[in-house]
N, C-alpha and C positions, 0 to 999 in steps of 0.2 A: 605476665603476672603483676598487679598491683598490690602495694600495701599499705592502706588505711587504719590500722588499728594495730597495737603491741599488746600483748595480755601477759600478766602476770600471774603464773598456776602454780597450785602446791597443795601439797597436805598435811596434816596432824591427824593431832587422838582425838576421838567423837567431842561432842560439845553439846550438852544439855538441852542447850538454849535456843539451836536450831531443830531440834530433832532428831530422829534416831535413821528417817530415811524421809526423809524431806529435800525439798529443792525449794532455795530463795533466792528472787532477784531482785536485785536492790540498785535503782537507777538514780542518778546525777547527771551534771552536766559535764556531758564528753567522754560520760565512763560507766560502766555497769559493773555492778560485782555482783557473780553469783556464786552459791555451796550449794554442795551434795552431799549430804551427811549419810552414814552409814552407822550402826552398829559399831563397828569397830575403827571408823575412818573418817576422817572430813577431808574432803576437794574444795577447793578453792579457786576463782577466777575473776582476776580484774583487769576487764577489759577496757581497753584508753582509747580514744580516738587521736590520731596521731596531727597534729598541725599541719604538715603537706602529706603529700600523698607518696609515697616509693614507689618505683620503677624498678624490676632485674635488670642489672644485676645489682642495683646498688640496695643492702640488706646488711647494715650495719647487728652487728652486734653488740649485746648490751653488758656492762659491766656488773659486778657485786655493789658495787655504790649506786647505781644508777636502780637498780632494781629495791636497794631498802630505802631509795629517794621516791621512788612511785607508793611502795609502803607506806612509807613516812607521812605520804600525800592523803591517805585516806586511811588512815590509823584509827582518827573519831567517825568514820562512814559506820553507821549504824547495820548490822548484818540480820538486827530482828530485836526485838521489843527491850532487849535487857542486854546484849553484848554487843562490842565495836568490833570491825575486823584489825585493827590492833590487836585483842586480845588472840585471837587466833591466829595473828601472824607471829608473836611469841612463842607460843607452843607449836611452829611448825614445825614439821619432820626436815621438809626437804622443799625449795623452789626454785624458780627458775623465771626470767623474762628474756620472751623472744618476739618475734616481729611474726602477722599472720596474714600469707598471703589470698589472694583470688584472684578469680581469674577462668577464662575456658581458652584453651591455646584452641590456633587455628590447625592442623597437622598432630594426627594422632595414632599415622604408623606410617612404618616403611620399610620395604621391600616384606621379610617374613617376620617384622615388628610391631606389635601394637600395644597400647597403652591405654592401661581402663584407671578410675580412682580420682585420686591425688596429684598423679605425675601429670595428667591432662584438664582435668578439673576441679580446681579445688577453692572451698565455699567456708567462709564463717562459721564457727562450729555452737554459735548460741542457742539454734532451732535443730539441732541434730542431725540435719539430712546429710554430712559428707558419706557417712557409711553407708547409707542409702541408695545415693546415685552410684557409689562405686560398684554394692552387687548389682545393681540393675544396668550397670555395661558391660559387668562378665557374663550378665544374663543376654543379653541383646549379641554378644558378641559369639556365644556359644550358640546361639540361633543361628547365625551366619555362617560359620563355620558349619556347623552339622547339615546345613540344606545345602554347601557347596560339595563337601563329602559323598551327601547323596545322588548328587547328579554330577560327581563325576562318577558313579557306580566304579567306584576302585581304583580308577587311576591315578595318579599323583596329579596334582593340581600345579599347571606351571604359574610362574611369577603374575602372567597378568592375570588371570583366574582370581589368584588371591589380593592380587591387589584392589580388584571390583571388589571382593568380599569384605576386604577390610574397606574401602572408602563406603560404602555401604551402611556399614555397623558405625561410620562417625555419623552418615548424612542420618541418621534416625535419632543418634543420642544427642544431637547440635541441639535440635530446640529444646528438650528436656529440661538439659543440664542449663542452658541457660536462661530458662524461668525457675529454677529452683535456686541459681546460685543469685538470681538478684532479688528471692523471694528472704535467702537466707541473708542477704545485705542490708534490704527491708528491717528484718527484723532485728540485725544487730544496732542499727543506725536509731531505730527506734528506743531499744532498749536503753542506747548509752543518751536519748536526748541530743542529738548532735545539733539539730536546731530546735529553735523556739516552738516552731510546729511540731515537732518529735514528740517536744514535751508536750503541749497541750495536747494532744493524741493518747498519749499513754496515759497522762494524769489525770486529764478530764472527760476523754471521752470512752475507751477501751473499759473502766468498771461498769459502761452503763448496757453494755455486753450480755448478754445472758453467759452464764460461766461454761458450756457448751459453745460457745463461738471457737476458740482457738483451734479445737477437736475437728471443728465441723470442717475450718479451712486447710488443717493438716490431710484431713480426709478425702477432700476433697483433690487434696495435690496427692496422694498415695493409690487414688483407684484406675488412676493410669499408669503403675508402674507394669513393665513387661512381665512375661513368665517365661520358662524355660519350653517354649514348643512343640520338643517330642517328647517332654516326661508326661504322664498322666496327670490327675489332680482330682480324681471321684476319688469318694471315698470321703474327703472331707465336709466338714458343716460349711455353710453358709454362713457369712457373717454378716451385721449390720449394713456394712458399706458394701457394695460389687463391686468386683471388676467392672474395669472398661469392655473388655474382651467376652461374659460371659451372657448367655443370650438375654436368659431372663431379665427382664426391666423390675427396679425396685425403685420408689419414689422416695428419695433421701432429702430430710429436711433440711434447707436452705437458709433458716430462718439467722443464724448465727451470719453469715457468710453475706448475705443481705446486709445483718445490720451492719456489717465494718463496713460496707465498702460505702454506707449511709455513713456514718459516722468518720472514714477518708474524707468524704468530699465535702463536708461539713467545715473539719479541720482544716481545709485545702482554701474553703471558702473563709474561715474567720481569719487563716495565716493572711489571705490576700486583703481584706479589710485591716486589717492590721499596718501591715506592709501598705496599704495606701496611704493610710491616716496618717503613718511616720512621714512618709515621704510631701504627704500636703504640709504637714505643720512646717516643714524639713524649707520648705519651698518657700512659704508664709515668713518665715523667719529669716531666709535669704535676701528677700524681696523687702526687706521694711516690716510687712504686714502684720497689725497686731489684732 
């Protein structure tokens, strides 16, 4: 497990000025804050990107000083047109900084053990998907299990039965989990600006977006999650997006999902223009040349 990034979370009483059930992200260099305001609650998150990188086991813990020093740091960061998040770290309830890992282990059971989630893979939580992957391998894993059940028609299933069953239920969640945990790294990495590219990406080019773009690509990672094999599923409607799994073909507009990955390599190409011209001037100026 690696760890790049420390967050700082907490809550208070509602706050006007974000909303009543709103979500804002509010991005800097190396760090993003975001709220979730509620009715009766505000959430809070400041996520940092850390100067090197951690390794388990080394997972320092952080002091009461060191947490109102990251505060302290983004006091005047603006949380939306008329409040700082200073003001809301005054009135908090309660918070805490801790260090957040990721990572997808290799080895994911053993002997009559396995492990779905968190304990095996676990992802940035800025784009939401940790809860996600986690049912979708109790879901893949109760697939495996229920088809070994059925053919062994009753018998008790000895160690190596189950141990095909369970390497199984990893070899199908491996790719998954790790196109989503570096889709969710993507997007923290983005968020917080960690490079100069990051930002011109999010600042410049991601408004020019149709506001359907994020939708189309969250969707487009959710119509391959599994289903549970021997429950049913009639009976319900039809949504927007299909399944992977389901016969009927539905032509799902692309159009968001196209422009980012036009507007990636854009960004991908002006970073490298960039990055050349430093390094010619960089060179010119080594060399004498004026």
């Amino acid at each position: 497990m690696k760890t790049s990034f420390k967050v700082l979370l907490g809550m208070g009483p509602p706050a006007s000025e974000v909303g009543e059930r709103d979500m804002t992200i509010c991005s800097d260099s190396r760090f993003v804050l975001t709220t979730v305001s509620q009715p009766n609650h505000l959430f809070f998150c400041v996520y940092q990107k850390l100067d090197k990188d951690l390794f388990w086991p080394r997972q320092p813990r952080y002091t009461a000083e060191e947490m109102e020093a990251l505060a302290e740091s983004v006091a005047d960061h603006p949380v939306s047109d008329t409040i700082v998040f200073g003001e809301l770290w005054k009135k908090r309830h309660r918070a805490t900084l801790i260090n957040l890992e990721e990572g997808v282990l290799q080895h994911w059971h053993h002997d009559r053990i396995a492990l779905v989630g968190d304990s095996v893979h676990k992802m940035l939580p800025n784009i939401g998907l940790g809860g996600n992957m986690a049912l979708e391998s109790v879901v893949v894993l109760c697939n495996h299990l229920h088809a070994m059940l059925v053919s062994q028609q009753g018998k008790k299933p000895d160690l190596e039965t189950l141990d095909e069953t369970l390497a199984a239920y990893q070899e199908e969640r491996m790719p998954r989990v790790l196109q989503i945990t570096a889709f969710s790294t993507q997007v923290a990495e983005g968020q917080a600006w960690v490079t100069p590219l990051h930002k011109f990406s999010t600042k410049w080019l991601l408004p020019l977006l149709k506001d359907r773009a994020l939708a189309d690509m969250i969707a487009d990672l959710m119509h391959g999650a599994p289903k549970l094999a021997y429950v049913g599923s009639s009976g319900f409607g039809k949504g927007t997006v299909q399944w992977d799994d389901e016969k009927e073909e539905k032509e799902i507009d692309v159009t968001g999902k196209t422009s980012l990955q036009w507007a990636i390599r854009i960004a991908a190409l002006v970073g490298m223009v960039a990055v050349g011209t430093t390094q010619f001037h960089r060179a010119r100026s080594l060399l004498g040349v004026r």
